[in-house]
N, C-alpha and C positions, 0 to 999 in steps of 0.2 A: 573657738571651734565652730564655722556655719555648719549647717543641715546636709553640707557633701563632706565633712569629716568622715574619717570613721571612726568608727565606734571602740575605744577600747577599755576596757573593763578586769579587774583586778579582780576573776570570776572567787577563787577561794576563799577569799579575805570579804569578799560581798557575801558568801556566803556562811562561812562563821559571824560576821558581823549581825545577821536575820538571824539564825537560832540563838544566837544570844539574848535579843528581844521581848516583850510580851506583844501578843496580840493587841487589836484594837479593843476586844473585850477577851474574858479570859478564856473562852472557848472556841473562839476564832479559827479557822487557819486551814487551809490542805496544805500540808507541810510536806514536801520531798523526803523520804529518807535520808539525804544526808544532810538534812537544815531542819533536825525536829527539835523543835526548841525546852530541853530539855530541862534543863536550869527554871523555867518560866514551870512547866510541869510539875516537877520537884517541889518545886515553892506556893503551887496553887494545890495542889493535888495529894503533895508528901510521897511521891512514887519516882523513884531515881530508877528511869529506862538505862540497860544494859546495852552495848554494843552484840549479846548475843540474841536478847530479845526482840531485838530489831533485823538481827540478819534474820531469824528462825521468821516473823511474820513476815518479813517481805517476801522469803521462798516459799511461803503455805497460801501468798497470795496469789490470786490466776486474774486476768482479765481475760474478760466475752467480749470483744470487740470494742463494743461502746458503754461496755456495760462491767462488773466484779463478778468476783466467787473467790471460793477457798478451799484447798487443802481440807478434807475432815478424818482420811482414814491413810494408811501408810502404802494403801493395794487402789492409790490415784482416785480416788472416791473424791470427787467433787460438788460443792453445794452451792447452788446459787439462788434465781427467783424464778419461780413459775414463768411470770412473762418475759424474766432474759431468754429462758429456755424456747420461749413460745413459737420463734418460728423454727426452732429446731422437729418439737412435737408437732406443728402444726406439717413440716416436711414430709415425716414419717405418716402421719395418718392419710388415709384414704377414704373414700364415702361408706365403705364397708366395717371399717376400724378406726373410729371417730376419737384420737387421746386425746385431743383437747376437751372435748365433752366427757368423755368415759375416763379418764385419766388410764395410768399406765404403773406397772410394776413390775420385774423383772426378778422372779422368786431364785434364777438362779445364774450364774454369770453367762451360761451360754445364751439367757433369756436378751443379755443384755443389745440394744439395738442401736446398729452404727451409724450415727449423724452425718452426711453428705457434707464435704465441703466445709466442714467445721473446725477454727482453729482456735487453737486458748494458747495463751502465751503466759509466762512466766520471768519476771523483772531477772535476771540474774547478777546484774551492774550498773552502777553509774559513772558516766567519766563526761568531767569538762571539759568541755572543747571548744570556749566562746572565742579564746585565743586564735584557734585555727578557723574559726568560719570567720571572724574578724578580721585574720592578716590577706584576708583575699579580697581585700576594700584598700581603692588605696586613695589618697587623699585627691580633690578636685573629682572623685568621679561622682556622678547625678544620682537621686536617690532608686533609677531603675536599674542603672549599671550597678550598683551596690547591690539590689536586690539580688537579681542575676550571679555577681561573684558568690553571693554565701550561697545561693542554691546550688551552684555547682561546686562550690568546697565542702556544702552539706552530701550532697551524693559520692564523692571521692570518700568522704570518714564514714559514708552508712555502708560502703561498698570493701573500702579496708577490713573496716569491722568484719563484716560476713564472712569475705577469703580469709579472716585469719581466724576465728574462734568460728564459726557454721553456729551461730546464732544470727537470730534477726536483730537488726540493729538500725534503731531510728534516733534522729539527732530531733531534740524536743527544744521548741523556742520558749523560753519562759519569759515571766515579766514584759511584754512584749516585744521583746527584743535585747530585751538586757541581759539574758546569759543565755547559752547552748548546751544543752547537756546529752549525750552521747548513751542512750539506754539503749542494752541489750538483753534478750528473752531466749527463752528456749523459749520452741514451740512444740506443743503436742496438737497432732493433728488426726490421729484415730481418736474418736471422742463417742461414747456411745451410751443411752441415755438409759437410767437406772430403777429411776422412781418420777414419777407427774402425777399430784394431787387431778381431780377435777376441777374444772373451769370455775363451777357454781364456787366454788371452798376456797381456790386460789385467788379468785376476784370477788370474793362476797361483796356483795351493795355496790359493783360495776359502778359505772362512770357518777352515780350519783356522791359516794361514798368516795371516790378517787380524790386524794389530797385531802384529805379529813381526817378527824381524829374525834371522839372512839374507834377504832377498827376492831375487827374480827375477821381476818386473814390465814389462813395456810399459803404465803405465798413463797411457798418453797418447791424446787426441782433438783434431784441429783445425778448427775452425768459419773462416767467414771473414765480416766485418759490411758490409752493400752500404746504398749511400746515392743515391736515384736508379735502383735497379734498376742501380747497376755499383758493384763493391768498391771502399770506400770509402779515400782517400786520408788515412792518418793520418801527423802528422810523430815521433812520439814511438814508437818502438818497439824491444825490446829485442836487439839482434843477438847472434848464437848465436854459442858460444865451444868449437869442436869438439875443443879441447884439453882441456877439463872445467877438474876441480879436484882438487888434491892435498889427500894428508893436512896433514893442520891449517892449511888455507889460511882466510881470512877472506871468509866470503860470507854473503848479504842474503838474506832473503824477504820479499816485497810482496803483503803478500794481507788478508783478510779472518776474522779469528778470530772465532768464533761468539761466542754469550754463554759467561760465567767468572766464578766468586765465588770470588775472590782478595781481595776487599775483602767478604765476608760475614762478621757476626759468630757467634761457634762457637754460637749458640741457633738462627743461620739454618742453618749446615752443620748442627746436630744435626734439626731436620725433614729437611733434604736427607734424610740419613745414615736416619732413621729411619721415614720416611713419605714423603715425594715420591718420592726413586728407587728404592726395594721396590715402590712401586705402580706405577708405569711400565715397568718390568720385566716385571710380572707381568703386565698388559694388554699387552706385546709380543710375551710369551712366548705368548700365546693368539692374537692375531690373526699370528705366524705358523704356529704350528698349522694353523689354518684355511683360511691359503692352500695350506701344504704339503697338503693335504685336496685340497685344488681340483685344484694341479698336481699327484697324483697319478691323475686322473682319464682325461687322455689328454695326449698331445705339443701340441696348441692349448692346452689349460688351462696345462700348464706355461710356456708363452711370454708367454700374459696377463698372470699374476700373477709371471713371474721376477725382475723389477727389482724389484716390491715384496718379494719376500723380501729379494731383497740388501742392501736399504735397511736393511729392520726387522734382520737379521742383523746387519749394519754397526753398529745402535743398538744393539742389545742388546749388543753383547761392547764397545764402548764406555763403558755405562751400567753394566754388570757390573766394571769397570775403575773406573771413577771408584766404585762402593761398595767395593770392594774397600780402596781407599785412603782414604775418609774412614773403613771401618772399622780401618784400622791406628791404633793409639793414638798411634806416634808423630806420624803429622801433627796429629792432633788435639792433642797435647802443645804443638807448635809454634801450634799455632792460640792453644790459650789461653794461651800465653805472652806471645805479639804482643800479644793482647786485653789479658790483664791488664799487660803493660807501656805500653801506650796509656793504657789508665785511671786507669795511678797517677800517670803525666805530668800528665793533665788534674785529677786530682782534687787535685795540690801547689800548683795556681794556682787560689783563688778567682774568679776572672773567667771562665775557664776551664770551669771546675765548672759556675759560674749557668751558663753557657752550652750545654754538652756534657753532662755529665756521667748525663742523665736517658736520653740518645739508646740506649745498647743495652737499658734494660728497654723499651721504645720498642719494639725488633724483636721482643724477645723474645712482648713481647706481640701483635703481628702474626705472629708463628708460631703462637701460639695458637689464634688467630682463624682462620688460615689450617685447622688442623687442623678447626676444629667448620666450616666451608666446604667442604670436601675433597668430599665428595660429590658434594654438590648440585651443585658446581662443573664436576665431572668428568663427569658424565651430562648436565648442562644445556648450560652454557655451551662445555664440553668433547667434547660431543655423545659421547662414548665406547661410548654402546651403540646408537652408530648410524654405524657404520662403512663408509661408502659416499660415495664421491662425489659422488652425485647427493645426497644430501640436504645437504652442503657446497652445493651450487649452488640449493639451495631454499632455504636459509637466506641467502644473498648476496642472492639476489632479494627476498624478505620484505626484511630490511633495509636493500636497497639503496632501495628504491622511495618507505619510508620517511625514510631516513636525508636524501635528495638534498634533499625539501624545508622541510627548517630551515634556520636560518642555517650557517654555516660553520664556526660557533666552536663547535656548538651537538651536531656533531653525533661521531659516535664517529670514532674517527682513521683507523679503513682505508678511511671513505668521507668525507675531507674533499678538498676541492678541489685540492690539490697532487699527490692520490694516486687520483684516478679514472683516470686513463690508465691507468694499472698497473693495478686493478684490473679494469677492464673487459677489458685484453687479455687475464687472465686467464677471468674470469667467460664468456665469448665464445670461449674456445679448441675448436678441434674436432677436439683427442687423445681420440682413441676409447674409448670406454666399452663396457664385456664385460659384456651385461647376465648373464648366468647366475655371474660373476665376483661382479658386484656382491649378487646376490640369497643367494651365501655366505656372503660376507663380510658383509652384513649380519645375518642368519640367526645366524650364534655370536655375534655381538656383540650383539644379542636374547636371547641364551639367557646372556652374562654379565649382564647386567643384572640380571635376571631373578633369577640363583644371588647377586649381590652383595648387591643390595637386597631380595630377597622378593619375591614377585608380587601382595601386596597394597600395596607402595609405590606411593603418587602419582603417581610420576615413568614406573611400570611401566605404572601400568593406565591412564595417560593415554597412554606410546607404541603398544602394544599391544592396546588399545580390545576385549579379550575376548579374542583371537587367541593361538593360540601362535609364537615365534618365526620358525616357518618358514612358517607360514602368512602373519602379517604382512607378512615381506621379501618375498613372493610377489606378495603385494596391492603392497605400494611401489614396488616396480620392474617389476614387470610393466606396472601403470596410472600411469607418470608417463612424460613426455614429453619429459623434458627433458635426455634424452641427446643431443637433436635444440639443434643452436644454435641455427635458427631460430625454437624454441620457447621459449628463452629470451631472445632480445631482443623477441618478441613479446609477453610479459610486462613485461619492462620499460618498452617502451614503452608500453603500456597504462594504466603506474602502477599507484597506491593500487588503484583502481576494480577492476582486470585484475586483481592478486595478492588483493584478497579475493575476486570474483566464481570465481577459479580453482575447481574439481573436480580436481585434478591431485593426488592421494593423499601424495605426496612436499610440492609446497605445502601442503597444509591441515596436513600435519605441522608442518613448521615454525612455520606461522602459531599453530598451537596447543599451541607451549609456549614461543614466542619472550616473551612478558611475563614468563613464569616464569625464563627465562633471561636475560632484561638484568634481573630485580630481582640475579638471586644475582651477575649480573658488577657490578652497585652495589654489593652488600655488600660483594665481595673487594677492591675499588675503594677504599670506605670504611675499614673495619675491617684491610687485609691492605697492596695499594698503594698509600694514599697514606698511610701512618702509616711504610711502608717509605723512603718517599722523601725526605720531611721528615728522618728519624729517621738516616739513612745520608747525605743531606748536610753533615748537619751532622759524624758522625762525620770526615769526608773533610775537614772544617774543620778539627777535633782534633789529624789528623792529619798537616796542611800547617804549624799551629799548633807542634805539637811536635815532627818532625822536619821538615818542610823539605822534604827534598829524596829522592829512591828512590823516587816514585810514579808508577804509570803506571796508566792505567785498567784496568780490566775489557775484555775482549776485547765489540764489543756487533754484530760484523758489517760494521763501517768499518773501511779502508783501513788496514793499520799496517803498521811496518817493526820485522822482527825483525831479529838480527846473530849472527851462529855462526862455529865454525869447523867442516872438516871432521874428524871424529873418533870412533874407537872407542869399544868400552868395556867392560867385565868384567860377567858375566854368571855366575852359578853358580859361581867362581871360573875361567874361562873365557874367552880374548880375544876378544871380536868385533871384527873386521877392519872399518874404513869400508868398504869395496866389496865388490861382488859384480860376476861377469861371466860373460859367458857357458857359457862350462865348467861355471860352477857352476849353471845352467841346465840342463843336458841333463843331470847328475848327478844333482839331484833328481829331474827325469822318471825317470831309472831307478830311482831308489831305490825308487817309489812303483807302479813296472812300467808305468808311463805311463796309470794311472787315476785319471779323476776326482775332486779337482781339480788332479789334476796332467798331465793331457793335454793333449799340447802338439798344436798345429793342422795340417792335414797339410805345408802349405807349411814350415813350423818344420821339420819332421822333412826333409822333403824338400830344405832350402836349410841345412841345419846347415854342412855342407864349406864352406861360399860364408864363413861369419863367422868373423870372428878372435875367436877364443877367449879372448883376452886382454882383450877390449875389456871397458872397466864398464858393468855394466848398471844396477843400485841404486847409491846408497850413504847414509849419515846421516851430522848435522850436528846440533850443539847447537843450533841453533837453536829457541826457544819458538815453538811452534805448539799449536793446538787443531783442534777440527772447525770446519771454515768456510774454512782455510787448506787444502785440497786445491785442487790448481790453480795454487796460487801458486809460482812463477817463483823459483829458486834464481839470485841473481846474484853475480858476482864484482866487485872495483874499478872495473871498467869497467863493470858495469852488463851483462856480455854475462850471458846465460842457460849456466849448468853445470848445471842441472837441472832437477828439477818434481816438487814437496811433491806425494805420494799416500799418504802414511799416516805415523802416528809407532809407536814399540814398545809396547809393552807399558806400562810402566815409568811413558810418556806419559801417561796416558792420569787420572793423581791431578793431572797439571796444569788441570785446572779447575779447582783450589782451592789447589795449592801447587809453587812451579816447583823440580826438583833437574834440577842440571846437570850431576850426575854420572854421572845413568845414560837421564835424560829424552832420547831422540831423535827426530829427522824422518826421515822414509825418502823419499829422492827417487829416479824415473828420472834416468839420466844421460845428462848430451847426449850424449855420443859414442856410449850404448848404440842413441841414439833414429836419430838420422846412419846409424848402422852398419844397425840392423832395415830404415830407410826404403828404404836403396839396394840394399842384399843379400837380403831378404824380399820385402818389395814391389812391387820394380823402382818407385819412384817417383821415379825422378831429378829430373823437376821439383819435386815438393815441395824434395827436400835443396838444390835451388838456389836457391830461396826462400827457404829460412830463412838458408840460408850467403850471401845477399846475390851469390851467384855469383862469391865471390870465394874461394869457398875449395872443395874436391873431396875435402877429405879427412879420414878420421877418426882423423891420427894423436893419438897422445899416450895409450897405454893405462895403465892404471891401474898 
């Protein structure tokens, strides 16, 4: 079979064959719900998972975008992390009413305050569909024409989905091309926020303390999802378990792990490693510069852009983490160990060989490609030296207006028929825009451009049409209109006609380099993604071929179930203890003489006497997690909640590409710490009633 075969695959039987498996280590794995490997479980753990225990968490689980939560009360009461919540809170507040700094509560449901624009979804199904997005490849075509066929047999099944059951339904690529699975959500779309600790308490020891372990965190927020204008009536939700979790007890996470090249080959991890995350880095490290520029400015400026630093902050010592680890030789040793013991499997079976065998010079040469695209990519399609919002919403519009009237099949995926809802509640949102905010941050990211490329490039003197940087941003957001949402559904509805007749300085941009930028998203298409995908299916065949069994996909943003214990771990030669609790809270404040970011809120300081000291407030669990998993719900045997995934260590952070479970951890709030804040800090007795189902008053059981 060459590299224009298509691909076909024996999607069920590949996947009983992975749940049947262990991991590479025993704690390994984002496991699909219908490939959780249960038998391996059982046998590590002593815990025989139910098919009703697995329907019950999958419907109490929610995903925030890119990010978890969970079910906690039966009246839609939802729990996630302070900073998934953060740009919802930071929407709502105003210079007047500051809840990211002051935090927020809502004593009674009328109090409760409705999120703009916000959607949480809920898994409701899985169905295979590798068959159908495969039978639309047909043999002799090129690995572009292939790509092309599934993407348009992917929008015919996400578009079926929708017209038949009015769920949203997205067709998810696993193993990198090795099956297609067909997930459907309900969505709740009135979302409105409940409780948000303060800043100081939800991010205690800020960036310096991010990805570390001891913590002492409240990094908890509660939304709650209303259906009819009254909170919505769910049966599936996770009741809280005020006695927590002991050491080395056996507990679940139900969440959503970002994308992870775990199954990349070491020519893809060496671009990673050498060119994609140096340059992402580097463009983070400058736009936030830029905002710290802004927020140095005055107390307004700094509130506008705060969450955007936390974010880029958050990325970068993430992103710094994971180079850090593809630069250790030893993973990389382990990398091409796998590799070449993969290869020499497939290359012992002639059959094997014709079939496999060509797929990694395959990536390697898609690496290639990828590298002489790098640019063009990054400025065009990437829009990178044009850093603003508003020109994100000029660009939506140019191609949305476009995009709606082809066929279906025809047209790019974030504007196909199954995915307009979503995208318009986004396109449509009226989260405030800073215009003098925006006119900076666009302004440096003009002036990289400019320093990266030369100012006689193409790409420059077509953004910049003579102007210098700041003059430009000046003209763009000064004279575009489209911080106003009614200015932007008035375009759209106007169509073709409306978006070219526009004068709107921010549209005629886009309009005029938008051909330039879908030719170079063809090329990476061509030459880059679909030579990747052909090329990586087939490896994922290789490797069902000759091992069997130990595979789990790449984390891609769906629904999975990790398994841990609670557990320590050695450090510098150094015990770190699973918990932390309070005591150990008000000791760091002192160590640090109670300054920023370790100043604690003045209620904290003022209610310290009221909390037992003993109580846990953090602790970590083996469990495999990545970015995407913040929010997701720590459970025990029973499915109660002992915690809530807000960060992994340090250590974590090379598990994008290789999982050690010796020193790899999760850092969760713990329920008892969260129980104990609600009722002793707070005064919010009714929330702890809510979540404690009102059957329980207390937060015995400390750590």
């Amino acid at each position: 079979m060459t590299s224009r075969t298509r691909v076909r695959l024996a999607g069920a039987a590949l996947l009983a064959c992975v749940a049947a498996g262990a991991a590479l280590h025993a704690d390994e794995g984002f496991w699909p719900f219908n490939a959780v490997p249960r038998a391996v479980i059982e046998k590590t753990h002593g815990f025989a998972i139910g098919d009703d225990w697995l329907r019950h968490v999958q419907l109490a689980s929610v995903r925030f975008g890119g990010a978890s939560g969970s079910f906690v009360s039966p009246d839609g009461l939802v729990l996630t992390n302070h900073h998934v919540g953060r740009g919802a809170i930071q929407q709502l507040s105003t210079p007047e009413r500051d809840l990211i700094r002051d935090g927020f509560y809502a004593r009674t449901r009328a109090d409760e305050l409705k999120v703009p624009a916000m959607e949480l979804n809920v898994l409701q199904s899985l169905e295979d569909v590798t068959a159908q997005v495969n039978a639309a490849v047909s043999d002799g075509m090129s690995h572009a024409e292939a790509f092309a066929a599934r993407r348009a047999a992917i929008a015919q099944i996400e578009k079926a989905s929708t017209d038949a059951t009015g769920l949203r339904s997205d067709v998810v690529t696993l193993y990198q091309g090795g099956l297609y699975h067909l997930y459907r959500y309900k969505k709740y779309t009135d979302v409105r926020l409940v409780f948000a600790p303060e800043n100081a308490i939800a991010f205690f020891g800020g960036d310096p303390d991010n990805f570390t372990y001891p913590r002492y965190d409240l990094d908890i927020t509660l939304f709650r999802v209303y259906e009819d204008d009254r909170p919505a009536k769910v049966a599936h939700y996770l009741k809280w378990s005020p006695a927590g979790a002991s050491d080395g007890e056996l507990v679940f996470t139900s969440g959503h792990p970002g994308g992870t090249q775990r199954l990349y080959t070491v020519a893809h991890l060496e671009y990673v490693r050498d060119i994609s995350l140096p340059a992402t880095i580097a463009r983070l490290e400058r736009m936030l510069a830029a905002r710290n520029r802004y927020g140095a400015l005055g107390t307004e400026q700094a509130r506008q852009v705060r969450s955007e630093i936390f974010g880029i902050e958050n990325s970068l010592k993430s992103m710094r983490g994971q180079l850090k680890g593809l630069g250790d030789p030893a993973l990389m040793t382990v990398k091409q160990r796998q590799e070449t013991t993969l290869r020499a499997a497939v290359g012992a079976d002639a059959k094997l060989s014709a079939r496999f065998a060509a797929a990694w010079d395959e990536v390697a040469a898609a690496q290639r490609a990828a590298r002489d695209l790098r640019v063009d990519q990054s400025f065009l399609e990437g829009a990178q030296g044009l850093d603003t919002r508003l020109f994100t919403i000029a660009r939506s519009i140019v191609r949305f207006v476009d995009e709606r009237e082809k066929p279906n099949a025809d047209r790019l995926p974030e504007y196909t028929e199954a995915r307009l809802a979503s995208f318009e509640r986004q396109l449509y949102s009226p989260s405030p825009i800073y215009p003098d905010a925006e006119r900076a941050k666009l302004a440096d990211s003009l002036a990289s451009m400019v320093e990266e490329l030369g100012p006689n490039h193409p790409i420059v003197t077509q953004v910049l049409g003579g102007r210098t940087p700041e003059a430009r941003a000046a003209e763009l957001v000064g004279g575009t209109a489209l911080a106003d949402v009614a200015a932007r559904r008035a375009l759209v509805d106007g169509g073709r006609a409306a978006v070219a007749a526009s004068t709107d300085p921010m549209i005629a941009l886009a309009r005029a380099i938008d051909a330039r930028s879908r030719e170079v998203r063809r090329q990476v298409e061509d030459r880059v993604s679909s030579v990747e995908r052909d090329a990586y299916a087939r490896i994922a065949q290789a490797v069902f071929a000759t091992q069997g069994t130990g595979a789990y996909p790449d984390g891609t943003g769906t629904l999975r179930l990790s398994f841990g214990t609670v557990k320590g771990y050695q450090e510098d030669g150094r015990a770190v203890a699973p918990f932390t609790d309070f005591a150990g809270l008000y000791v760091r404040e002192r160590q640090f003489g109670g300054k920023p970011p370790y100043d604690l809120p003045r209620r904290w300081l003022d209610r310290r006497a009221a909390l037992d000291p003993r109580i846990a407030l953090n602790l970590v669990t083996t469990n495999d997690i990545v970015g995407g998993n913040s929010g997701s719900p720590v459970i025990n045997r029973k499915a109660e909640i002992v915690g809530l995934v807000f960060d992994g260590n340090i250590q974590m952070l090379p598990g994008y590409y290789v999982y050690d479970g010796g020193v790899s951890r999760a850092v969760s709030v713990d329920s008892r710490g969260i129980i104990e804040a609600l009722r002793k800090v707070y005064d919010a007795a009714p929330l702890v009633d809510e979540l404690l189902g009102k059957a329980g008053t207390s937060t015995s059981g400390t750590r």
